[in-house]
FIKEKE-493167 format. One line per field, with one value per residue (C-alpha): x, y negated, z negated; chain; residue number from 1. Coordinates in pm, whole numbers, plus 50000, padded with zeros to 5 digits. Example, Ala and Ser with C-alpha at 12.3 -4.5 7.8 and 13.67 -1.06 7.14 Angstrom:
px = [51230_51367]
py = [50450_50106]
pz = [49220_49286]
chain = [A_A]
resi = [1_2]
This chain:
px = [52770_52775_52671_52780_52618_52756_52389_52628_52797_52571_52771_52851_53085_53015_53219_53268_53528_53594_53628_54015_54047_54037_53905_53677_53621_53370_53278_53059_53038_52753_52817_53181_53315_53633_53760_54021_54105_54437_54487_54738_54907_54976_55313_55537_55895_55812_55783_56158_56073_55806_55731_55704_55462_55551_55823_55713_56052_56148_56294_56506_56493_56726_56601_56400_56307_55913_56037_56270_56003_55676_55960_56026_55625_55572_55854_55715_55902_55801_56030_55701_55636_55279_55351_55400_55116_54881_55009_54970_54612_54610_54597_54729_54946_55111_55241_55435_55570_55543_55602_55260_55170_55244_54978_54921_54697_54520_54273_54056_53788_53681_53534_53663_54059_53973_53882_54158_54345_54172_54301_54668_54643_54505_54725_55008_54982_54908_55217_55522_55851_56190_56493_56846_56934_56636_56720_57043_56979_56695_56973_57144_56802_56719_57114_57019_56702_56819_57140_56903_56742_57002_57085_56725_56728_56387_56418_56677_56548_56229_56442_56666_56393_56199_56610_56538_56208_56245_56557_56442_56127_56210_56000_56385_56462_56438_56147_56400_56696_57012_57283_57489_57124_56961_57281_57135_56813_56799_56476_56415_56407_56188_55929_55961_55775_55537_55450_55363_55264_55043_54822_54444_54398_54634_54509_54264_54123_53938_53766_53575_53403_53099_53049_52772_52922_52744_52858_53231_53258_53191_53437_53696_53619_53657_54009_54138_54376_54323_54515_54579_54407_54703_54471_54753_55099_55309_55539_55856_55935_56154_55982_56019_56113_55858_56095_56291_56596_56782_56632_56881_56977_57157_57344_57466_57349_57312_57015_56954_56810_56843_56473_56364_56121_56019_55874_55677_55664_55282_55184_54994_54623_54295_54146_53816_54030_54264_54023_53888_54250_54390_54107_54190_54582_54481_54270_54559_54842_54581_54528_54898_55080_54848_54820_54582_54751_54938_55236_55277_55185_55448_55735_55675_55622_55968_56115_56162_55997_55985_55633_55340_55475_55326_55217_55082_55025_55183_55019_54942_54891_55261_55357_55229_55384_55358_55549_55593_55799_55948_56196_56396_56734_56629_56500_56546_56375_56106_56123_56140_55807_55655_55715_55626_55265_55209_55201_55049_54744_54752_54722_54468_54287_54144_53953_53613_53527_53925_53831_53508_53640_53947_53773_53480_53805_53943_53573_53532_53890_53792_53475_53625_53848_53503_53516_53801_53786_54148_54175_53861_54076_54396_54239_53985_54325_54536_54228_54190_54507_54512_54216_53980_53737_53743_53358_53436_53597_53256_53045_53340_53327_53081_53291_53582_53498_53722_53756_53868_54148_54253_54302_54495_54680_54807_54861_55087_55246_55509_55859_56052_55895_55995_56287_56426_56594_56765_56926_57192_57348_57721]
py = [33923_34240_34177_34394_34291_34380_34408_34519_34143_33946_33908_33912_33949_33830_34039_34004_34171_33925_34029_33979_34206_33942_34033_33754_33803_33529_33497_33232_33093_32823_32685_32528_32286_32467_32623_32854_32991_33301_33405_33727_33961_34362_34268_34296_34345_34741_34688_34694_34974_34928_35033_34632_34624_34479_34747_35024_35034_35085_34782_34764_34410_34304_34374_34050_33966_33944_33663_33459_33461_33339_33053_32963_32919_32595_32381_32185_32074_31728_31775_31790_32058_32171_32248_31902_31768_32026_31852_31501_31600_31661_32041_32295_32481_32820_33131_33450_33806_34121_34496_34495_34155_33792_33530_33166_33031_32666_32501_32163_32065_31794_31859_31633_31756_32107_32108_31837_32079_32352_32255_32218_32584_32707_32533_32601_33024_33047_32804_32999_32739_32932_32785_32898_32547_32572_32942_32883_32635_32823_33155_32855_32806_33152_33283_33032_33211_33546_33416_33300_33670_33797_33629_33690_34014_34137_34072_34355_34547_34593_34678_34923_35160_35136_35215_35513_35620_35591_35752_35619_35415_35064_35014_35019_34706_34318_34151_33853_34096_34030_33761_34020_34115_33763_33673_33893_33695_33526_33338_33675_33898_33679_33607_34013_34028_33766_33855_34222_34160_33801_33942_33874_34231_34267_34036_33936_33593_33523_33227_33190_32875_32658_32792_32865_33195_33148_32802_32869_33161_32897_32678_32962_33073_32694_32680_33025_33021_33257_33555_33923_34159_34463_34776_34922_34884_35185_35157_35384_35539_35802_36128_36008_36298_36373_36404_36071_35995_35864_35912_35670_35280_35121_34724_34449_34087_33823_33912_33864_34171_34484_34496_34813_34970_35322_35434_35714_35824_35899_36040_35862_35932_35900_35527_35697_35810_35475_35260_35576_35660_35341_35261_35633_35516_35220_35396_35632_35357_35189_35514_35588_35261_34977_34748_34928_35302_35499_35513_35140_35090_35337_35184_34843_34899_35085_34800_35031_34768_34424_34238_34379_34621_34526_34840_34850_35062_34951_35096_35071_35277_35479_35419_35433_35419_35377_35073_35005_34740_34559_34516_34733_34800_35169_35186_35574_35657_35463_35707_36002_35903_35796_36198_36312_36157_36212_36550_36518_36342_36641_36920_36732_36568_36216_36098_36004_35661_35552_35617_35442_35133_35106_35200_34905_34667_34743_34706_34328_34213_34329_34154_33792_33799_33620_33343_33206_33154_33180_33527_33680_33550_33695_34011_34089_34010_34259_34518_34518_34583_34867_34997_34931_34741_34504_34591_34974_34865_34799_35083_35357_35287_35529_35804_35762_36047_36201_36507_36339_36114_36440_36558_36240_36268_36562_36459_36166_36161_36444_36418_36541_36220_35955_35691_35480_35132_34956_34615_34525_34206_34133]
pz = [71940_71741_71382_71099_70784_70467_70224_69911_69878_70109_70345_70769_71037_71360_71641_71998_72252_72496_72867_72876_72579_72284_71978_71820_71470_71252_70900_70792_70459_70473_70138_70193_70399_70474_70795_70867_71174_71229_71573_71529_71798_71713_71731_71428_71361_71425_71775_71889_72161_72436_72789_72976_73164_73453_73557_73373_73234_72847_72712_72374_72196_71897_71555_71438_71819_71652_71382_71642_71917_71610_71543_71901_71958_71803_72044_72350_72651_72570_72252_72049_71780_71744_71356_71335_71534_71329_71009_71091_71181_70839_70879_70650_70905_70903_71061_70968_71069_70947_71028_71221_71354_71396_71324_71394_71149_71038_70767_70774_70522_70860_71182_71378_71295_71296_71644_71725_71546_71788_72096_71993_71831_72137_72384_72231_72141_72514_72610_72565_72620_72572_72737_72647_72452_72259_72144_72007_71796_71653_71606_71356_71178_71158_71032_70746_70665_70664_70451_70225_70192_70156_69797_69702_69430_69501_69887_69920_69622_69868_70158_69934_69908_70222_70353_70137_70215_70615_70823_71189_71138_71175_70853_70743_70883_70786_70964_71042_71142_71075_71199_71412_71576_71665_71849_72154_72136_72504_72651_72901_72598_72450_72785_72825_72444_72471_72811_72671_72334_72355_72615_72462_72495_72216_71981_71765_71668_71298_71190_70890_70721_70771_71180_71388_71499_71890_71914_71790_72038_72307_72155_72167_72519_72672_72550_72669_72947_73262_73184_73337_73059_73006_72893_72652_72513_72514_72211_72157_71786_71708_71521_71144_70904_70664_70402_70246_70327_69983_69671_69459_69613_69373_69430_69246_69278_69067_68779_68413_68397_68628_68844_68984_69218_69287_69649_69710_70112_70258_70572_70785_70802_71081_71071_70945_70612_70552_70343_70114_70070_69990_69733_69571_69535_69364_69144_69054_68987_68743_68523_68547_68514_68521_68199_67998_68053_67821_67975_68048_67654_67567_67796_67685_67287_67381_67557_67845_68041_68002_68139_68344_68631_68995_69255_69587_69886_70199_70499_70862_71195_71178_70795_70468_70110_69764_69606_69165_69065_68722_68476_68322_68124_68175_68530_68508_68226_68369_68726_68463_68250_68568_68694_68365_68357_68746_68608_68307_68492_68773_68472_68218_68494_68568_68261_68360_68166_68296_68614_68629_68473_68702_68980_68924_68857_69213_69367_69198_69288_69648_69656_69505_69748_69971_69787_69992_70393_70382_70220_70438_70739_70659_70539_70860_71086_70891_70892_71246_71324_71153_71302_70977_70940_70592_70490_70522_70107_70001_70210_70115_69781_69636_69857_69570_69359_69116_69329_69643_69407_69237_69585_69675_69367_69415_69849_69752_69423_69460_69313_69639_69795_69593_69583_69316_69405_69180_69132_68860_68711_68814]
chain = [A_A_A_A_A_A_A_A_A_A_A_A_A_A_A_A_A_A_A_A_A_A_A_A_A_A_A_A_A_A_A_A_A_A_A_A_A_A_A_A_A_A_A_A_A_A_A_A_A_A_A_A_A_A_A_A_A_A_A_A_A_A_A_A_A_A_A_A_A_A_A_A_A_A_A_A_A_A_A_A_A_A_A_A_A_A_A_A_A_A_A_A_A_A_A_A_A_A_A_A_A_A_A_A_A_A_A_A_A_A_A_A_A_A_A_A_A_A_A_A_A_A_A_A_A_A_A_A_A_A_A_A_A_A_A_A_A_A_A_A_A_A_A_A_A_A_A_A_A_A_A_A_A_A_A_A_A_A_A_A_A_A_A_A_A_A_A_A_A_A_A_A_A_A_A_A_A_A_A_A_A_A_A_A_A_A_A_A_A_A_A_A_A_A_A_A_A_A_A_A_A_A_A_A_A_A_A_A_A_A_A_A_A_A_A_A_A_A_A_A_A_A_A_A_A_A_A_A_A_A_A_A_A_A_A_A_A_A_A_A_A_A_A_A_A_A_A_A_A_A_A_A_A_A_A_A_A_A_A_A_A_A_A_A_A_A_A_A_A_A_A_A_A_A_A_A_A_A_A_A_A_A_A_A_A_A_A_A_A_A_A_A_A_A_A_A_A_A_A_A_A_A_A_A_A_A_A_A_A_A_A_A_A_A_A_A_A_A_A_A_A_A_A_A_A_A_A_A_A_A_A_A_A_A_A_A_A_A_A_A_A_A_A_A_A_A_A_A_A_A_A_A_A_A_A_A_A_A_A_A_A_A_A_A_A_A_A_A_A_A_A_A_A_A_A_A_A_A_A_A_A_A_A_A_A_A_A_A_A_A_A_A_A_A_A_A_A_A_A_A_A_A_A_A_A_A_A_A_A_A_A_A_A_A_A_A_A_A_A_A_A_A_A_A_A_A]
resi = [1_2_3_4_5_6_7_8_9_10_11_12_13_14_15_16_17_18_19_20_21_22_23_24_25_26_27_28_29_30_31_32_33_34_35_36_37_38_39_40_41_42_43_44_45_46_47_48_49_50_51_52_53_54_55_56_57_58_59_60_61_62_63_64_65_66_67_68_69_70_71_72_73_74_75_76_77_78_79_80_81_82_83_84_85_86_87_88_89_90_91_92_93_94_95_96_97_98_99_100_101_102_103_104_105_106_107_108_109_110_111_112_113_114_115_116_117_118_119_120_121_122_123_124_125_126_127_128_129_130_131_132_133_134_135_136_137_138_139_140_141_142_143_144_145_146_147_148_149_150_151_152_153_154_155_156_157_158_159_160_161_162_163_164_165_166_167_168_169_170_171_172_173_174_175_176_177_178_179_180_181_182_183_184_185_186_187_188_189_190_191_192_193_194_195_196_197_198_199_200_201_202_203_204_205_206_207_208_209_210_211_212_213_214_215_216_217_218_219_220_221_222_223_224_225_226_227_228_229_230_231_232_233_234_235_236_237_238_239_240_241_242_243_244_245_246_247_248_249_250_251_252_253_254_255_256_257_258_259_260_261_262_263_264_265_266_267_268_269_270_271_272_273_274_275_276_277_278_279_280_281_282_283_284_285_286_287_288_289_290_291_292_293_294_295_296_297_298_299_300_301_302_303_304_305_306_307_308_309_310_311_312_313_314_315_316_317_318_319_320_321_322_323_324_325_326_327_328_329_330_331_332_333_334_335_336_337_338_339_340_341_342_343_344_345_346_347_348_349_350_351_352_353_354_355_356_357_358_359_360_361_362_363_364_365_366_367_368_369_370_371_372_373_374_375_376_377_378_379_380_381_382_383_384_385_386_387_388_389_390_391_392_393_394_395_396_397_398_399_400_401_402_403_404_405_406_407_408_409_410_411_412_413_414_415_416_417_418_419_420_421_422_423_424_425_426]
């Protein structure tokens, strides 16, 4: 297995490409008893336009195809559901779906479940059972879910402005779909996807606890099924504009308190560049709206904003963007002293001792997030597929100079590409 060791936070990653394409990621961590396995397919709710394989032909699914098919995986045709039999093991069991991928995922603190627990995770990822009774009643279970979104404020406030940040990139759509969509879920739609997407070659497989990384390999290789590797998946995405396409989404629901959240559109950048860049962004959103900043000091002695404000960077191989969130009577005065210190910061420049604090902030809240096997899991899966790998946070992050975040700065936080969304009370 290839080792990459990690000196700066003691730490390893044991990798090995498997001959039928799957990617085998381990991370031990000798001093707990815990472990956690994901097992995660490049499939997300993006991937609503692919070349299949098998014919060569372009296929179209139904938005939320990605979410139906990760709830369909768990039924057996014995009537059994493997969520179930993972939980009486007494097994924290999971999975989810987002724009990029789908993962399957499990914890045990005891040996003898957690491989117990093994063989029912493997089996069943690998045992796809879709018949048409079983898929409408799921179309029931899911409508229920997506009703439920759709009452939740912050739910659509997030869809709001990635509706106004992206014209054709399905970015724009909810990961479950919609009601009207999921009705043209059928079992051959959701065979064609699996079929593509769940090849081994496609996915990649993280485990980290107390493992022998050589021994757990062999573990993982007994319980793979025989499968025909597929090299690559062609995926279909309209050109996306590089300008956005609404700058103002405002709606109605049912809040004490209107919520906001402002977007700001990035391009998409070379593997080799995603890790420096997303460490830069979160250096800037700390020195120009994180807790100890001017500004944020200034709209909350104002009352402009009520509570802490939460940012991000969203970001994978065809999207990127810039999310800030909160609460707010005056959401646009907010959007307006937001533009104001964007270029405030761009014409004084980046204060040195601000920098170096926020920027050592960022580097510990990267490194804690080792102490749990379930957070190195999640976050090696979600690295790989986009192309990263997790250590690069720690080996970049002496490349983060105050040059190349001036330079980012001035990249990404432009007024012509940014979106407010807003929510109101009734």
């Amino acid at each position: 297995m290839k080792i990459i060791d990690c000196s700066k936070i003691q730490e390893k990653a044991y990798i090995e490409k498997l001959d039928n394409g799957l990617k085998v990621i381990i991370v031990p961590k000798k001093e707990t008893n815990k472990k956690y396995i994901i097992w995660g397919t490049n499939f997300g709710s993006n991937d609503n336009r692919f070349i299949y394989p098998e014919t060569n032909e372009e296929v179209i699914v139904p938005d939320g195809v990605a979410h139906f098919l990760e709830h369909k995986m768990f039924e057996q045709p014995d009537g059994s559901n493997s969520l179930d039999t993972l939980m009486a093991l007494g097994l924290e069991a999971n999975a989810y779906t987002t724009n990029d991928h789908t993962a399957y995922l499990f914890e045990s603190s005891d040996d003898e479940s957690f491989y117990k627990g093994l063989d029912e995770f493997m089996d069943y990822v690998q045992s796809p059972y879709y018949t048409d009774q079983n898929v409408e009643k799921e179309k029931g279970i899911i409508g229920q879910e997506i009703m439920m979104y759709d009452d939740d404020p912050g739910f659509q406030l997030y869809l709001d402005t990635l509706k106004g940040l992206y014209e054709k990139h399905p970015m724009r759509i909810d990961v479950a779909g919609s009601i009207e969509t999921i009705t043209g879920i059928h079992p051959d739609i959701l065979y064609k996807c699996y079929n593509t997407f769940y090849n081994p070659a496609n996915m990649v497989l993280v485990a980290s606890g107390n493992f022998e990384p050589e021994m757990f390999l062999e573990e993982i290789k007994k319980r793979l099924k025989n499968t025909k590797k597929i090299e690559n998946v062609t995926r279909i995405f309209e050109e996306e504009p590089e300008h956005i396409y609404q700058d103002y989404i405002e709606k109605t629901m049912s809040v004490s308190m209107p919520i906001f959240m402002i977007g700001i559109k990035d391009k998409v950048v070379a593997p080799e560049e995603r890790v420096k860049r997303h460490m830069a962004i979160e250096v800037i959103l700390g020195l120009l709206i994180g807790k100890s900043s001017s500004l944020f000091k200034e709209l909350y002695e104002k009352q402009y904003i009520f509570g802490e404000t939460d940012f991000e960077y969203e970001f994978s191989k065809n999207y990127a963007h810039v999310l800030i969130s909160g609460q707010s009577n005056n959401p646009q005065i907010v959007q307006n002293m937001l533009k104001t210190e964007v270029q405030k910061l761009k014409n004084e420049g980046i204060n040195h001792d601000d920098f170096a604090r926020i920027k050592r902030k960022i580097y510990g809240d990267f490194v804690t997030e080792f102490n749990e096997v379930s957070s190195i899991s999640r976050m090696f899966l979600a690295d790989s597929i986009k192309d990263i790998n997790s250590f690069d946070y720690v080996e970049k992050y002496d490349e983060i100079t105050e040059d190349y975040t001036t330079k980012v700065l001035n990249e990404v936080f432009n007024d012509d590409k940014m979106v407010l969304s807003v929510v109101k009370g009734n």
